[in-house]
N, C-alpha and C positions, 0 to 999 in steps of 0.2 A: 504494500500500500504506500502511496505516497505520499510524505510527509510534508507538509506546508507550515513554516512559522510564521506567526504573524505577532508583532512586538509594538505597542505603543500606552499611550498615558490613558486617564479614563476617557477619553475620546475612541477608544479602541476595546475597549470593555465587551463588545458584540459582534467587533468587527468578523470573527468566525463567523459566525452566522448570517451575514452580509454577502463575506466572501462565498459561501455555499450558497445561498441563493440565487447571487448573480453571477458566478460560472459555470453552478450545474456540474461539475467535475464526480463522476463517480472514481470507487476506491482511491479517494483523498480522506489524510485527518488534516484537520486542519487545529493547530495546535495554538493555543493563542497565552503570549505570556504578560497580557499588559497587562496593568496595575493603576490606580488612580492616587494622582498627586506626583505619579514621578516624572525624572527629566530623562535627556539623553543620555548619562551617565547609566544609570542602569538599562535603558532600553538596548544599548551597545553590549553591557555586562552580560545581560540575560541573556544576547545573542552567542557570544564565548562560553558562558557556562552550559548552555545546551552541548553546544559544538564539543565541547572538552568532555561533558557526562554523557551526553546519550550520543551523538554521533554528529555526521555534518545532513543536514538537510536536503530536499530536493528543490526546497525555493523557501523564501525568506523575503517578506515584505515590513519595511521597518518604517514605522508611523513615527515620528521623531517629534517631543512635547518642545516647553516651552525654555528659548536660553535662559532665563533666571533661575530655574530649580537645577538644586545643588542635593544628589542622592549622597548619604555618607555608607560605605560597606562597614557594618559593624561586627565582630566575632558574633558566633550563633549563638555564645551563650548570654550575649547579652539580649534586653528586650526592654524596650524603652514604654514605663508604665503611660497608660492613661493618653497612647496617642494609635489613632488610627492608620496614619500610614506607612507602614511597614510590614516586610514580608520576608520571612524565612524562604532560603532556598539552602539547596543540598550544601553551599561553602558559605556562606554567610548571613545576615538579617540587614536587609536594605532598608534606610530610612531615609523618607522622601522631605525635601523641603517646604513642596509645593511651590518654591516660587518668593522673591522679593518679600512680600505681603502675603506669603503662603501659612499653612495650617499650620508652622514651627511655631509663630508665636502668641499660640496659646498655651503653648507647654513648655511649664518650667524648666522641665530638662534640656531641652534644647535651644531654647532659648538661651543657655551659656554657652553651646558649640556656636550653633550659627550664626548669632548676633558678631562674631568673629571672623565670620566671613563675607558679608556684604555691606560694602560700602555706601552707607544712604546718599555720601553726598556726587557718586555717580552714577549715571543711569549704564553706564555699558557692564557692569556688575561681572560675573564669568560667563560672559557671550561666547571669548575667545576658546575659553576650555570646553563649554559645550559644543560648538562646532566642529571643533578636535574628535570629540566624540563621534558627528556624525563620519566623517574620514576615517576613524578605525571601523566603525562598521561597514564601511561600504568596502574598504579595503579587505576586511577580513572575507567579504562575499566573493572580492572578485582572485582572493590568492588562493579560495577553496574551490574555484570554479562554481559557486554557488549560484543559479539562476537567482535571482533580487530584482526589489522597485525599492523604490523611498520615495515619501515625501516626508510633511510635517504637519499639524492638524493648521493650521496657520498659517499664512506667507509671511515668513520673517523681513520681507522686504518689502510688504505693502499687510498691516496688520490691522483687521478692518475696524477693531475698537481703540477701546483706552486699556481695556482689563486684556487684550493680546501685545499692546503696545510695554504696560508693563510687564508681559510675559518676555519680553524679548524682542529688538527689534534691531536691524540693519539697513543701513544703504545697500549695501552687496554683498554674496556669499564670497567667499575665500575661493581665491583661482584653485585650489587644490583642491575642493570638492569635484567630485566627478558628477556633472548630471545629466550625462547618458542614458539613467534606467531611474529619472525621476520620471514621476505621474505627469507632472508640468501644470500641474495647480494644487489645491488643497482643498480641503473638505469645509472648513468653518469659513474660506472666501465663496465659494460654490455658494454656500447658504445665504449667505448675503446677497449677492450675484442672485440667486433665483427667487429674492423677499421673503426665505421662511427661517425667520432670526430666532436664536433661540434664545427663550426667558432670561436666561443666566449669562448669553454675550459669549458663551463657550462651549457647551455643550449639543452638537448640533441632534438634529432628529434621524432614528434610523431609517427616514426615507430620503433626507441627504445624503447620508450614508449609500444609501442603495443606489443612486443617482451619480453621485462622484466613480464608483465605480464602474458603471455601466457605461458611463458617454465616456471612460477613457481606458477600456474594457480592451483596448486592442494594444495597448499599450502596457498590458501587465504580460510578464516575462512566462507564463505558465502554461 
């Protein structure tokens, strides 16, 4: 059977069920490792730690969140009371930032780690590290000959709000991304683009979902 990753923030939460209805693919799993509140740091991680535990995949589509969130890999024996996002895997306990003004600073604990790492009085925060991120993943696709797409839930170079603009935002990606096996848009612009906005300015609907996929459906590598 053929194995399909599919890796992104909670923007990606269904995306399995997406992908299977709009490719219709019989004898696929479609395996989906995304999680809500994190960045690209774990969305690249997850991608390696598959590769390293269970094996290399037959395609891998990586939904890439927001530059602001700063995932920390924490020993598994640790576990950070009294906060929701975080996730045990087989080598460590990921905990997610959420982002600039993310769900860290409600919680005390963290609030001593990461108040330590972003600086309020700039807006380019770790853009650069997270972009880095997107480059190992797409590298690690193409040194394993892994068929891949990527996009990111959001155009980081045109971000259609305020709460995407503080997610992250750039004039232009880095010449060393490769965007040969990008989608060539994004899902949360699509929804704006077709007027069905979602409540929350982030979360789009999964008949966006099902839509983004479809109109660029000839464009995914599978």
């Amino acid at each position: 059977m053929k194995k399909c990753l599919l890796i992104g923030c909670s923007t990606g939460l269904n995306i399995h069920e997406d992908f299977s209805k709009v490719f219709g693919l019989e004898d696929v799993e479609w395996i989906n490792l995304s999680m809500g509140g994190f960045g690209n740091r774990y969305i690249t991680a997850r991608l390696f730690e598959y590769v390293d535990d269970v094996g290399i995949p037959d395609y891998v589509y990586l939904q890439y969140s927001g530059l602001s969130r700063i995932d920390l890999p924490l020993d598994l024996k640790v576990t950070v009371r009294d906060y929701q996002y975080q996730i045990k895997t087989n080598r460590r306990n990921w905990v997610a930032s959420g982002g600039r003004n993310g769900s860290w600073i409600t919680c005390d604990t963290l609030k001593r780690t990461f108040a330590f790492m972003y600086d309020i009085t700039s807006e380019n925060c770790h853009y650069d590290l997270s972009l880095h991120e997107i480059f190992r993943g797409l590298e690690l696709c193409k040194t394993l000959g892994i068929p891949y797409n990527w996009s990111s839930y959001y155009d980081y170079t045109n971000p259609p709000n305020d709460i995407t603009r503080i997610d992250g935002a750039v004039d232009r990606l880095p010449d060393y991304i490769d965007m040969s096996d990008h989608i060539g848009e994004c899902p949360l612009n699509v929804a704006y683009e077709l007027g069905d906005i979602p409540s929350d300015s982030v979360h789009y609907s999964r008949s966006i979902s099902e839509q983004y996929l479809t109109r660029n459906i000839s464009k995914f590598n599978l």
